[in-house]
C-alpha positions as CSV (number, residue, x, y, z in Angstrom):
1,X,-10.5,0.4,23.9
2,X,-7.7,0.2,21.4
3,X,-8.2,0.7,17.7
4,X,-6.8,-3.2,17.1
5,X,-9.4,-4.6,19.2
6,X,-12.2,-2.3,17.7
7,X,-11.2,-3.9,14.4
8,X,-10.9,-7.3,15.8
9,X,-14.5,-7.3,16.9
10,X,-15.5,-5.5,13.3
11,X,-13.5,-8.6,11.6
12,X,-15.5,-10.9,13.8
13,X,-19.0,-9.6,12.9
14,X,-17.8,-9.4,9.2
15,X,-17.1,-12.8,9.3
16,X,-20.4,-14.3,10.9
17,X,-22.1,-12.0,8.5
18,X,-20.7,-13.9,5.6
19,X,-21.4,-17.4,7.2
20,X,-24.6,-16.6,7.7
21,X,-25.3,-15.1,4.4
22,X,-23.3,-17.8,2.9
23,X,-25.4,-20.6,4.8
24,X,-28.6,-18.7,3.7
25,X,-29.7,-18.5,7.4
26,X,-29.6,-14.8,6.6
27,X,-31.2,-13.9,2.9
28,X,-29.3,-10.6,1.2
29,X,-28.7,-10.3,-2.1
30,X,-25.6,-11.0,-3.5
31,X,-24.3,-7.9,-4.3
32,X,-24.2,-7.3,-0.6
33,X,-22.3,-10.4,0.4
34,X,-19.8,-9.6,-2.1
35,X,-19.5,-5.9,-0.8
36,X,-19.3,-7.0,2.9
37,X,-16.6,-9.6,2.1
38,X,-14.8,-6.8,0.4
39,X,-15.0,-5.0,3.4
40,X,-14.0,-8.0,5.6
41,X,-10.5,-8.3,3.6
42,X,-9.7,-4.5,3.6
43,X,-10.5,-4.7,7.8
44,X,-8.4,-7.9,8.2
45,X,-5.6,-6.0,6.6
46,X,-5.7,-2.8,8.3
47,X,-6.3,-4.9,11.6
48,X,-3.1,-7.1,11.0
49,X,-0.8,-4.8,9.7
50,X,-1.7,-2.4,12.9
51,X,-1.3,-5.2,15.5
52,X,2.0,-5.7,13.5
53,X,3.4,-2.1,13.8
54,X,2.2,-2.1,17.5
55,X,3.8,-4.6,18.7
């Protein structure tokens, strides 16, 4: 498995995880939503920017 799809399936379960959260079919508390979409824009980049020096 390559490192671009790895991330590509990390961005895709960040991005439920917020929907979910954000929807509250999921309860966390806020601080965590916040932190995980943190985390969803740093993977996005790294996983875009990769894909973009790869191909």
């Amino acid at each position: 498995m390559s490192i671009i799809l790895l991330l590509g399936i990390a961005n895709i379960l960040l991005l439920l995880f917020q929907l979910f959260t954000g929807m509250h079919w999921i309860r966390v508390k806020i601080g965590l939503h916040r932190k995980a979409g943190v985390l969803l824009v740093i993977v996005a980049a790294i996983h875009g920017l990769i894909a973009i020096v790869a191909h």
